[in-house]
N, C-alpha and C positions, 0 to 999 in steps of 0.2 A: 591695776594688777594684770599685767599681760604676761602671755608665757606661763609657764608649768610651775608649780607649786607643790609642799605639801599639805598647806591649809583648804580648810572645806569652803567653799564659794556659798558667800553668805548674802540679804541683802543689806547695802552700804547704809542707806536712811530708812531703817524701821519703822513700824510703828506699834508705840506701845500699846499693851494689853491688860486691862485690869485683870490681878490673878484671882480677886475675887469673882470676877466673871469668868473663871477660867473652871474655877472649883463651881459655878453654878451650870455652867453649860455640861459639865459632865460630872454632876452628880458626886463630886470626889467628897474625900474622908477630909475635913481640915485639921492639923494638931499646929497651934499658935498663931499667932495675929498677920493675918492677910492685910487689914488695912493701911491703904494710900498705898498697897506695893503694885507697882506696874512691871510685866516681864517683855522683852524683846525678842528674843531666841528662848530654843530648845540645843542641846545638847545631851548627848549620851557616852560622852567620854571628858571627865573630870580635867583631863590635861587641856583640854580643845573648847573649855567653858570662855565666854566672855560675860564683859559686864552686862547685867540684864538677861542675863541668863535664869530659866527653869532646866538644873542638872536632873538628868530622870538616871536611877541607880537602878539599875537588873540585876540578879542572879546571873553568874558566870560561871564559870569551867571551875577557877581554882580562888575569887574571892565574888561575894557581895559588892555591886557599887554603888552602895550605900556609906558602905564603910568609906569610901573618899569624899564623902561630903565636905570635910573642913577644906581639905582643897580646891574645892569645888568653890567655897564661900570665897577663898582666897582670891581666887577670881574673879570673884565679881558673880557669884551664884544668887540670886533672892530667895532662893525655896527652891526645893527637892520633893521632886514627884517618885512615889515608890513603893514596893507593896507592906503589907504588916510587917515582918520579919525586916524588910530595910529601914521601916520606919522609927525603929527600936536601935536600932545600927545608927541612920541619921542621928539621933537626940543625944548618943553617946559620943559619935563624932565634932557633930555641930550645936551644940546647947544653945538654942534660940532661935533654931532656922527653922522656918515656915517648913510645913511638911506635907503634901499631898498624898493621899492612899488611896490606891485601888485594886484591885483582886491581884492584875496582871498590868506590871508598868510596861512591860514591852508588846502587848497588844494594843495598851492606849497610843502610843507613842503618836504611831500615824495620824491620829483622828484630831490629837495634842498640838501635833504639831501643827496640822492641816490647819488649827485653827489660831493658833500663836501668828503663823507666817501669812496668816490670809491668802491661802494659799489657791481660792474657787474665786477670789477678786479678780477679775479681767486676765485671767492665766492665758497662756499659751495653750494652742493645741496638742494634744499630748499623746504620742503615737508609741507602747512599749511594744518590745519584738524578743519573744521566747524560741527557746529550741536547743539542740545539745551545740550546731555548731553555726555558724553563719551571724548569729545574733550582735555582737561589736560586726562586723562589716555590715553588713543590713542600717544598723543607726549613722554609722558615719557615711556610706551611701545615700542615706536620707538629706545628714546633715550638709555633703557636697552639693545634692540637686536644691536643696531650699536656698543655698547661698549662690546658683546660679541663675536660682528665681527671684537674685535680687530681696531676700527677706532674712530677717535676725534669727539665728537659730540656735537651738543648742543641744547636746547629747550628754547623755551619762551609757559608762559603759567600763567593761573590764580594765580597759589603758587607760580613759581618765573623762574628768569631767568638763565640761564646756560651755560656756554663754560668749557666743559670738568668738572675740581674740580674749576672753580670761579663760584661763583651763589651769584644773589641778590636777596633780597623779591622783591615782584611785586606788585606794588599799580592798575595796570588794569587789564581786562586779554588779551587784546591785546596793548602792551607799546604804546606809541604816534611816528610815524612815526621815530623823531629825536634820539630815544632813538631804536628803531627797527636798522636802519643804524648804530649806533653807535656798538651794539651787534655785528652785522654781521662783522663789522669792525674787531672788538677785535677777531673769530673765527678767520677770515680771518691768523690774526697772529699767534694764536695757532695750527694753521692748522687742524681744524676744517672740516669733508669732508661732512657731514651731518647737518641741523638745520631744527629742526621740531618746527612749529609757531602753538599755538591757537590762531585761527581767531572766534571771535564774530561777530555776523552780525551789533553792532555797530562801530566794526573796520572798516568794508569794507563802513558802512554810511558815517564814519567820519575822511576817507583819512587815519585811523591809519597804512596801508600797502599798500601806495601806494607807487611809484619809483621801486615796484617790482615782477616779474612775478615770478609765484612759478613753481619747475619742476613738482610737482602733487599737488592737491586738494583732499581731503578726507574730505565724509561727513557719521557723523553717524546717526543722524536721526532729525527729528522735532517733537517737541509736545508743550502743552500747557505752554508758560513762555516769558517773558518781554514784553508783551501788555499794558505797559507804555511808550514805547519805540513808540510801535510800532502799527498802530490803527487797524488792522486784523490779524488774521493766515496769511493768502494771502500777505498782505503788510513784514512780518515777514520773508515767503520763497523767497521772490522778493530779498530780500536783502539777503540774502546765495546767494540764486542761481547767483548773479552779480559775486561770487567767482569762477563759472564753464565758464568763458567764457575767450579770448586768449588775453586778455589784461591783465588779471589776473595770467593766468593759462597755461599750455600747456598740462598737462594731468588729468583726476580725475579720484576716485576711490569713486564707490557711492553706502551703503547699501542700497538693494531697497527693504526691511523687509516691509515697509510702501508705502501709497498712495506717502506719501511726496516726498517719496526718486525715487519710479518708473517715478514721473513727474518731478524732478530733473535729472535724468538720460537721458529721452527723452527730455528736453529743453536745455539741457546744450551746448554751440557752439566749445565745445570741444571733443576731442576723449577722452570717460567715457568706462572703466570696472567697472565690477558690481560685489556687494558682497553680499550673503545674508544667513539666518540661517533659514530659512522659507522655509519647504519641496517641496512648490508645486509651490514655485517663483521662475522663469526662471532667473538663474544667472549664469554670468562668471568663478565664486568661492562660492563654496558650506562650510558651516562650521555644522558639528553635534559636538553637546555635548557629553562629559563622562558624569564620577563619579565628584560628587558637594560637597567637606568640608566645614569647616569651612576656610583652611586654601590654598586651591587652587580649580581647576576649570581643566579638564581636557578637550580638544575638537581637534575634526578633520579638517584639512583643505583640498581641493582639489578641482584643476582646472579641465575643461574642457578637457583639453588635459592629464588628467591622473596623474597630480605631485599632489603629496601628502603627509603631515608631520601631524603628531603626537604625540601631542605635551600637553604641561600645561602651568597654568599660574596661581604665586604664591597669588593670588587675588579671593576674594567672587566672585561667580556669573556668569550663564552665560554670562551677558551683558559684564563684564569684559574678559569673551574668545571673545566674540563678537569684542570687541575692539580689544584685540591682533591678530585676524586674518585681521582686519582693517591694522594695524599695519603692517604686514608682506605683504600685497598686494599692501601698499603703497611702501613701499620701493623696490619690487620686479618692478612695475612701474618705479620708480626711477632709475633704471639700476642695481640694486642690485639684484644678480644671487639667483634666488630661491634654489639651489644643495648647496650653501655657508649657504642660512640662517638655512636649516634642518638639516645641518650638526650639525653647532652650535650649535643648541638648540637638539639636539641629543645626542651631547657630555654630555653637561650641565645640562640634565635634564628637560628642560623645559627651559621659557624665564626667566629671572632676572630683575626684577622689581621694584621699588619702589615708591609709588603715594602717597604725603601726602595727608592724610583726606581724602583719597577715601576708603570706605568701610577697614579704618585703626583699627588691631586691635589694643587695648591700653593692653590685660587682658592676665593675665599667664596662667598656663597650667589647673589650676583648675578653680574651682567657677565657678561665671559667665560669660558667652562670652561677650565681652563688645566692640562696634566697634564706631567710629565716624565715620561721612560721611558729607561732602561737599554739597550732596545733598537738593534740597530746590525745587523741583520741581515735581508736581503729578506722571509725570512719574519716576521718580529717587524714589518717595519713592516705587512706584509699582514695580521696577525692584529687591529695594534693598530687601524687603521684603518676595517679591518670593523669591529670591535666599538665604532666610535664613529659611524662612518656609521647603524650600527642607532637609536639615539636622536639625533643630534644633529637639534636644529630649526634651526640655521644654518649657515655655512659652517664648512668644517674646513681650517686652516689647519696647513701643519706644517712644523718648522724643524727641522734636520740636517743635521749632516757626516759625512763617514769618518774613520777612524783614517788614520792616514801610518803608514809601514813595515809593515801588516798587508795581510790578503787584496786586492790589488787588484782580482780578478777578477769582486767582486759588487756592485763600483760603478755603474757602470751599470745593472743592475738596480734598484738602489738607489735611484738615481733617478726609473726607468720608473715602481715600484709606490708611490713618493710621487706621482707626475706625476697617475696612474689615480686616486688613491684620496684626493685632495687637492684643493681649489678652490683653494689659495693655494699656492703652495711659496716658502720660505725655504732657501737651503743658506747654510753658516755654515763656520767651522773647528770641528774635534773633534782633536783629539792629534795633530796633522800631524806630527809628532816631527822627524825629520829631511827629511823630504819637502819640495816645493815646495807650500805651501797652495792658491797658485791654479791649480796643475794639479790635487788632487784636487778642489774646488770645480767646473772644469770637466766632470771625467768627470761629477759626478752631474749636473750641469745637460744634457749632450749625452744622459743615459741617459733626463731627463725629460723634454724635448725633443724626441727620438726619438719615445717613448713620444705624447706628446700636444702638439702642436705647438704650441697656442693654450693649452695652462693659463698663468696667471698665476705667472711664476718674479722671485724677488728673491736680487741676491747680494749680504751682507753679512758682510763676514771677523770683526770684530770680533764675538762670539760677545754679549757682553753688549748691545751696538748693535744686532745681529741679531734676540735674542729683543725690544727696544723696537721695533722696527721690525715686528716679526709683530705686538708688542700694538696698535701705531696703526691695522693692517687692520681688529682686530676689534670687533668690536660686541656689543652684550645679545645671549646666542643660539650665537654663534659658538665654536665650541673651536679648544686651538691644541694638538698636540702636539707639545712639544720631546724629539725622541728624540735619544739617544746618549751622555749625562752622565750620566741617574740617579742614583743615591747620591754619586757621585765628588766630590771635593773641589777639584780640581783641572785644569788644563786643557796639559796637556806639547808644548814647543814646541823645536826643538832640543836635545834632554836635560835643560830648563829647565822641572820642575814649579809651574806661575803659579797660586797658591788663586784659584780660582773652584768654585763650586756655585752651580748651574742653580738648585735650587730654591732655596736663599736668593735667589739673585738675581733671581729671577722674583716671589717674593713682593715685593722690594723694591722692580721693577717695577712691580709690580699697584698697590702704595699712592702711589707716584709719579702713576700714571695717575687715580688718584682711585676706585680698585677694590678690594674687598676682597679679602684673603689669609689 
């Protein structure tokens, strides 16, 4: 299976599991005969069950999944792990199916599955990397340096999952527990030496990484973003920082650029090195910037003790060296010999990279600079912005919506530091989901507004109209950043996923225009 998918990366030759050793190792409730049944997999989604499957049914939004047990069976399910209330649900569903009970199906799941997938057998080292932004570039930075160290490697992360050339798209950005085990499984077989995880602070809320201790922890910073989630800043760090401790974790690696990160570094109950690109903040690992292109980012790396590489990285912006030296400290924590990874990237050039929809460009050699970005967050747009005002020779135009039913709170903002950091603003729709599109449209336009009375604002709803309309502004010289799509494939409008991508359709754009892509 090479190339993108949307099936979950499983491993090919399992092995099975008595599930009555499965009900003895954690203590579970049994309702009907376990005997001679052996399970292969876990799953938590009845459609996505194979044979030899333990279907585990949670409490949801708007059903019990419990209640899909018969389909589950249909599949090829042996037994349904679930709480009392599903277990009641199961027996009505599926009359005859083995049943496991325990307080909380989706806290067990981790520890379930950790032990179904044998998942602490001969694993890979296991490096996860939290924070609001950086976190997908940070792992697949990992993933380019391990694969110019010559070693099998793999990532999970917002765009998708990976073991070496198998990769699927990624419906979270951290998979759900059953589906994390399942991955590491399948390394496990490809001989896999490395897996680098993005961890969201909703993973670590909600069990998505649990049954597993990481050999490091990397955070790259906090700022203002998912306060739907989550009811403060404060309540927001509480849940990262649950990542720095030895239930989780056994070592971290923590930018202390910010207040966030220096009280993350002091509270954490793990042994923390420290990373930072800020002159007068006392750190482990120092990083200065080069020269800034369009098309890489040169910077310094150096320890305390005098080792030091000099190096690039073929990505906008300093935050993106920021990353990559993240990157390299991580791994070096990880037992990977600092004199092996400067060598590499000695040889090489630089590191070897490639982040969809992270400050991606889509545009050819002439015309316009034309980039898509992932970014949807005040700070993402301030980083990406900076880092294109430092080279651009002409205007910088930039096109952007917000999500509907997520943080409202950082729209306006949103708007202000495209307004400051912008000659041209475009807002657009981005996933207005169930929301009013021309109300959130407005918020960002009153936040840019506010912000800079006289910049030049354009509102066009229609997203694909939108980005033609930002390319008719631009000229030889001028960049456009469409942030908010990224890798996405899609554009979600009252619970109605409509296929669009930004970059296909931007490239499609550009040769319309008579621009190369």
């Amino acid at each position: 299976m090479t190339g993108s998918s949307s099936a979950a990366l499983r491993p090919q030759h399992p092995s099975p599991r008595s599930l009555r050793g499965l009900a003895d190792a954690f203590a579970l409730e049994v309702r009907g005969d376990l005997d001679g049944l052996e399970v292969t997999g876990v799953s938590l989604a009845s459609g996505a069950v194979q044979p030899g499957d333990l279907y585990v049914g949670v409490p949801g939004r708007h059903a019990h999944g419990a209640d899909f047990a018969a389909a589950a069976v249909e599949r090829g399910a042996v037994a349904v792990l679930t709480d009392a209330v599903g277990a009641a649900r199961a027996a009505d569903a599926a009359p005859g199916l083995p049943v496991l009970v325990v307080d909380d199906a989706r806290a067990a799941l981790g520890g379930v599955a950790s032990w179904v997938y044998r998942t602490d057998e001969n694993r890979a080292t296991l490096i996860a990397v939290t924070g609001t932004n950086g976190k997908t570039s940070v792992v697949y930075l990992l993933f380019g340096i391990l694969q110019q160290l010559g070693e099998v490697a793999g990532l999970t992360s917002t765009a998708e999952r990976r073991i070496a050339d198998e990769a699927v798209t990624s419906a979270l950005t951290t998979p759900e527990a059953s589906e994390l085990h399942a991955l590491l499984a399948r390394g496990r077989e490809l001989g896999a030496r490395a897996v680098g995880v993005e961890v969201s602070a909703q993973a670590l809320s909600r069990h998505r990484v649990d049954g597993l201790v990481f050999d490091v922890a990397g955070f790259t910073n906090l700022t203002h973003d998912h306060l739907d989630d989550y009811a403060s800043m404060e309540a927001y760090f509480e849940a990262k920082l649950d990542l720095f401790q030895p239930d989780r974790a056994r070592r971290g690696v923590v930018t202390v650029d910010s207040e966030w990160g220096r009280r993350l570094a002091a509270e954490a109950a793990i042994p923390v090195t420290t990373i930072s690109t800020v002159p007068d903040v006392d750190a482990d690992w120092r990083v200065d910037f080069g020269a800034e292109t369009a098309t890489h980012t040169d910077f310094t790396l150096a320890a305390r003790d005098g080792r030091l590489v000099a190096t690039r990285v073929p990505l906008l912006g300093r935050y993106m060296a920021a990353n990559a030296a993240l990157a390299i400290v991580l791994l070096v924590e990880a037992g990977v010999e600092f004199e092996r990874i400067s060598e590499a990237l000695r040889r090489d050039g630089g590191i070897r990279a490639y982040i969809p929809g992270r400050a991606e460009r889509v545009s050819g050699d002439h015309g316009p600079v034309v980039y898509v970005d992932y970014g949807h967050s005040p700070d993402a747009f301030l980083q990406t912005l900076a880092a294109i005002r430092r080279f651009a020779v002409g205007r910088i135009i930039m096109l952007f919506g917000a999500d509907g039913d997520r943080d409202t709170t950082k729209r306006a903002e949103m708007g202000a530091i495209a307004a400051r950091g912008a000659d041209v603003v475009v807002v657009t729709d981005f996933h207005p989901r169930t929301e009013d599109p021309a109300a959130i449209r407005a918020a960002l336009i009153a936040g840019a507004r506010e912000a800079v009375p006289d910049r030049e604002i354009h509102e066009v709803a229609d997203p694909r109209a939108a980005f033609r309309a930002a390319l008719a502004l631009a000229s030889e010289g001028d960049v456009i950043l469409y942030a908010g799509p990224g890798h996405e494939d899609y554009h979600e409008v009252n619970g109605v996923k409509i296929p669009y991508s930004a970059r296909d359709d931007a490239r499609l754009a550009l040769r319309e225009a008579g621009w190369p892509a």
